[in-house]
N, C-alpha and C positions, 0 to 999 in steps of 0.2 A: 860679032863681037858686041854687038848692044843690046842683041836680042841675048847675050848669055850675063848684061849688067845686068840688063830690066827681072831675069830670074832670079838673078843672086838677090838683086833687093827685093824681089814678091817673100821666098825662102826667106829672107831676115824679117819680115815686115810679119810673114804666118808664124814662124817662131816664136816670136815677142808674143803675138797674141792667143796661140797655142799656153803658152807659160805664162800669162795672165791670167789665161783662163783656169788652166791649174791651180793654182795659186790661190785664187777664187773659190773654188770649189773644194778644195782643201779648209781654206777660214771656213766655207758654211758647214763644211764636216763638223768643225770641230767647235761651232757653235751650237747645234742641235746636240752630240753627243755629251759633253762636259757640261755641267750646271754652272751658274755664276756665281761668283764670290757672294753677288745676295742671297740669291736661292741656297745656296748651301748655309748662310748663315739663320736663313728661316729656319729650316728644317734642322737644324740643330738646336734651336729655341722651341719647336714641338717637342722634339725627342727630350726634352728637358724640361720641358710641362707634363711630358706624361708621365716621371718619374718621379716628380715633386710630391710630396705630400700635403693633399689640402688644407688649406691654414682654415680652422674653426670662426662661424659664425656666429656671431653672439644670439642672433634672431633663430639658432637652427635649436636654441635650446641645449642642458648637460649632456655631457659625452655620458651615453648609455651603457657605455662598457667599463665606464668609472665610477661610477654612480652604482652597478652591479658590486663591486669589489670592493668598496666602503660600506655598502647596504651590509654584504655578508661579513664584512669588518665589525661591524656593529651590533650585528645579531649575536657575532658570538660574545662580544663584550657583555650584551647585555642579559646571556644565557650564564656567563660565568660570572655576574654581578648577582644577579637573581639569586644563581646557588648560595653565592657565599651570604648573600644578606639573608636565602631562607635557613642556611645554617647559623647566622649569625644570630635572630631574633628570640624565637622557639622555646629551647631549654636551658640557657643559661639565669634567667631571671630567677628568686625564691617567693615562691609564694608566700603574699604578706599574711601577717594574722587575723584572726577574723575578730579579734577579740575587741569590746567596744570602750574597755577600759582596764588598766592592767596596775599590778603593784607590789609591795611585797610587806608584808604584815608576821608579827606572831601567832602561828595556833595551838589551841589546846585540843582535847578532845572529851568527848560525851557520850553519854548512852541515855537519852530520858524514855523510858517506857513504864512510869508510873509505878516504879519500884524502890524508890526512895534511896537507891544506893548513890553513892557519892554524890549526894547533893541533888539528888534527881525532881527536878522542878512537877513531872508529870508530863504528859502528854505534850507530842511536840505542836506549837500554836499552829501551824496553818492548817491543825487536823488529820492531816497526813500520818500514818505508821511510822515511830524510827525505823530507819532500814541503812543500809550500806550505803554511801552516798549520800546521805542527805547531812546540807552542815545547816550551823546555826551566826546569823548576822545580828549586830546588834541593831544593824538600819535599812540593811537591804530589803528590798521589795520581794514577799514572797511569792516562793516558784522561780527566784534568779537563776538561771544557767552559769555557773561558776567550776572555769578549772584551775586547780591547781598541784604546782610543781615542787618537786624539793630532791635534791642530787639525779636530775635525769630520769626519774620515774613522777607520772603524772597521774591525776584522779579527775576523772569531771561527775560534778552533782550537783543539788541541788540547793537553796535554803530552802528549811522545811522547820527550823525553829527560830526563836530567837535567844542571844546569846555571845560569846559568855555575858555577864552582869560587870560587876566589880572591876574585874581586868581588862574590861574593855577600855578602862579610864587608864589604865596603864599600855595602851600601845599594843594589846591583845584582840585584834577584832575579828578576829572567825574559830568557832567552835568543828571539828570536824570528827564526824562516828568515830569509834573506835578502829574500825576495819581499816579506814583510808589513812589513818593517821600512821597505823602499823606497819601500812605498805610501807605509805613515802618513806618512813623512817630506814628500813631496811631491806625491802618487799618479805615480810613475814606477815603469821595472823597472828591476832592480839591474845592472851591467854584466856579473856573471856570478855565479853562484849562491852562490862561494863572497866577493863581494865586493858588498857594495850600494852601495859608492858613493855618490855627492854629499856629503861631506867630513863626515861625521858619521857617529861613532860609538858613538854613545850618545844617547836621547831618555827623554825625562820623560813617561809614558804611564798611561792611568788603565786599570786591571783590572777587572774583573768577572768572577768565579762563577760562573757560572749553570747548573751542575752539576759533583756531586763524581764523580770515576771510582773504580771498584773496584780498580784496579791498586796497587800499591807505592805506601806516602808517608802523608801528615800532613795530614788536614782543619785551615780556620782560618788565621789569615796566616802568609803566605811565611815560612820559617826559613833562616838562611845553609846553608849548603852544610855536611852533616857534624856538623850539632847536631842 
């Protein structure tokens, strides 16, 4: 009877520590295989750095891939600037005149080739042959390069005389062949050199300058005749 107490309490006493030891060994189970509430909070903090996007350092220098995409932003702005200012400049301006002094006067017209007709003074002063183009100034410097205009048709000549006289003092101060006078008048030719013809004698003509000659006479506007 005491010998079956002293088993009963051995069996209670190995139990207990049978299922301690279980017990035991179970917690270290499931301390090894389960992470801990830290480690699991770590490793959710990598997992969440590695996904982040690098926030930009001021010392790393422009973002190279923005700096690309504004560069070519730019080029073409300055490719379709270029166009429109090289269509812009080019051919819209008018070329100005060459002319170094301009105006607008009464003319007659002349023939002097030392035939005495209408008034024909003789030979014209700077020596020179009458010829087509050549006019006559009461002050101009001769060999002046002289054109002029009247209704859209234009003549350029010379002075190669001086002239007219009288009517210079009236507001008359360029004498011009009879050819050119013919034109401007109507673009016709004169009926004969010493007479142009179509009932006019006198036209309202715009002058230009456009070079002074070295010959005799007075740079600057027409003077009457003799002043």
């Amino acid at each position: 009877m005491q010998q079956r107490a002293i088993n009963a309490i051995l069996t209670g006493v190995t139990g207990t520590a049978l299922a301690g030891m279980l017990v035991a060994g179970v917690a270290a189970a499931s301390d090894d295989s389960a992470p801990s509430e830290k480690q699991f909070l770590t490793n959710e903090a990598v997992a969440s750095q590695q996904h982040r996007v690098p926030e930009k350092n001021p010392a790393d220098g422009p973002d190279k891939s923005s700096d690309k995409g504004s560069a070519k932003g730019s080029e073409k702005s300055e490719s379709k600037g270029g166009s429109d200012s090289g269509s812009s400049d080019s051919g819209r301006e008018e070329k100005d005149s060459d002319a170094l002094l301009s105006g607008k006067t009464t003319a007659s017209y002349f023939w002097d080739d030392g035939s005495g007709v209408n008034g024909d003074t003789g030979d014209p002063a700077s020596g020179k042959p009458m010829q087509k183009g050549m006019f006559a100034s009461p002050s101009w410097p001769m060999m002046t390069k002289v054109k002029v205009s009247y209704k859209g048709r234009s003549i350029t000549g010379f002075v190669g005389d001086r002239g007219p006289g009288k009517p210079s003092h009236r507001g008359v101060m360029l004498d011009l062949d009879t050819y050119t006078f013919r034109y401007l008048l109507d673009g016709e030719k004169p009926n004969s050199k010493y007479n142009a013809g179509g009932g006019e004698g006198h036209l309202k003509i715009k002058w230009e300058v456009l070079d002074w000659g070295s010959g005799a006479g007075k740079k600057g506007a027409p003077k009457p005749f003799g002043s």
